[in-house]
C-alpha positions in Angstrom: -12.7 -3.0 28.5 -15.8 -2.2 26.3 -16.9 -4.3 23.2 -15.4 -1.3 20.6 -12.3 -1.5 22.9 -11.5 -5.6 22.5 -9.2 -6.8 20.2 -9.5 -8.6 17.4 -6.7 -12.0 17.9 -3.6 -10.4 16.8 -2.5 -14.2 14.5 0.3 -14.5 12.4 -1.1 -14.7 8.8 2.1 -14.4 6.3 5.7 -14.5 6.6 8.9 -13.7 4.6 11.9 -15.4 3.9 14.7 -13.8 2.6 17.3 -15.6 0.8 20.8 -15.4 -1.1 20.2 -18.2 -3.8 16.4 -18.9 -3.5 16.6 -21.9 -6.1 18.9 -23.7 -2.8 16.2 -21.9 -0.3 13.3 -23.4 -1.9 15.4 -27.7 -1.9 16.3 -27.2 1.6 12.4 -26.1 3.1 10.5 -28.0 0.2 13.3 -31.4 1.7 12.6 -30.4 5.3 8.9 -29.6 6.0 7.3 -30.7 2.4 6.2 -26.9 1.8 5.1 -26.3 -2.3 7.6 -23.0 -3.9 6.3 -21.5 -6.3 7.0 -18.2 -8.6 4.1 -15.9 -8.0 2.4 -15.0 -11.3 4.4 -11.9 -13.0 7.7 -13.4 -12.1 9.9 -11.1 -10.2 11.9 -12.2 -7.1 9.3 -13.8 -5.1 8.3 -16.8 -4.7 4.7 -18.3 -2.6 5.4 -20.9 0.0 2.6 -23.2 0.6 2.8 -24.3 4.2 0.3 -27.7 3.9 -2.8 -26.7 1.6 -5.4 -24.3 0.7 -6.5 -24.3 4.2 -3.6 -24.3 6.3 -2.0 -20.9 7.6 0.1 -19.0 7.7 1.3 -19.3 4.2 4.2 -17.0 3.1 7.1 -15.9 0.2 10.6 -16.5 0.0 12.2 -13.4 -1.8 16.1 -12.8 -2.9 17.8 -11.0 0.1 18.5 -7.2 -0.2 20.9 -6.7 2.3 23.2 -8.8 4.5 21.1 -8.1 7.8 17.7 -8.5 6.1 15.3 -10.5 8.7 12.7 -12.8 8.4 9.2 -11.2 8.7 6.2 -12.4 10.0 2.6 -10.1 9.2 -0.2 -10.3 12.0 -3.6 -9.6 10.7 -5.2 -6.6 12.1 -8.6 -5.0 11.9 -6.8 -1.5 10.7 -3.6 -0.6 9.2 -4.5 2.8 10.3 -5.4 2.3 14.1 -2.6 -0.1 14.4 0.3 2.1 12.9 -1.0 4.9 15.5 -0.8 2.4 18.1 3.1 1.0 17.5 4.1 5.1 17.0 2.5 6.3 20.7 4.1 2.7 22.2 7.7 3.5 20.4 8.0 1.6 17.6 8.4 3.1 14.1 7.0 2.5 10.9 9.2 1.4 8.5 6.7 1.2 5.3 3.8 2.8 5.2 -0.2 1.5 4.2 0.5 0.0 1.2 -2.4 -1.9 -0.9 -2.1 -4.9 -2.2 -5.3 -4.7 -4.7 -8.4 -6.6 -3.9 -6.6 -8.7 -1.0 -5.8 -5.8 1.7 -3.1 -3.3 2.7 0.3 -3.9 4.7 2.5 -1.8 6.9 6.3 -3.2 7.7 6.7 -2.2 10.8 9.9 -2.0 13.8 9.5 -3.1 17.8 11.6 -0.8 20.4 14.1 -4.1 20.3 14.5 -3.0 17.1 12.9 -6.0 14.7 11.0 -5.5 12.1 7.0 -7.1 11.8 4.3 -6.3 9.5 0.6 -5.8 10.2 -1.9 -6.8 7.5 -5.9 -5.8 7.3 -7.8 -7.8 5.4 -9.8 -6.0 2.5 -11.0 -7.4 -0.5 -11.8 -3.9 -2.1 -8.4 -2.8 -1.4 -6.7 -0.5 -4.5 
């Protein structure tokens, strides 16, 4: 494998927590692991988990459940959104969501496995619109 061709390590940088009453979500893992909740700015139906500090990853959100089924998902970081979602296609997965920026932070895909779960890859890019 060539230098261009090496990967970049594939880690686990945000996760997602669905949850039917996220008031009783956020006592039980704030009781059990000591992890800070908190409303994102904006308010809506998401909250930031703080997993241990400003340095300690991954961090992720818990968010109200829209359907029964709805999983948890983790979000691996990833050099390209782009390269990666061409990757998952040709291999059999699916893309569930497509690049979608989150502005000046990066851009996301939510993404399926052939089992059948759902992921999300994330690329790093502060001049993300």
């Amino acid at each position: 494998m060539s230098n261009s061709e090496k990967q970049q390590a594939a880690n686990i940088v945000w996760f997602e927590i669905p949850a039917d009453n996220p008031e009783r979500a956020t006592a039980f893992y704030s009781n059990l692991f000591g992890w800070k909740i908190n409303p994102f700015p904006g308010g809506g139906e998401y909250w930031h988990i703080d997993t241990g500090g400003a340095d300690d990853t991954p961090d992720g959100a818990l968010k109200r459940r829209k359907h029964l089924q709805e999983p948890v998902v983790n979000y691996i970081s990833v050099d390209s959104v782009d390269k990666y979602a061409d990757k998952i296609d040709k291999l059999g997965g699916k893309i569930c969501m497509g690049k979608t920026a989150v502005p000046q932070m990066g851009y996301f895909a939510v993404c399926q496995d052939t089992e059948g779960n759902a992921f999300g890859i994330w690329q790093s890019d502060p001049n993300a619109k």
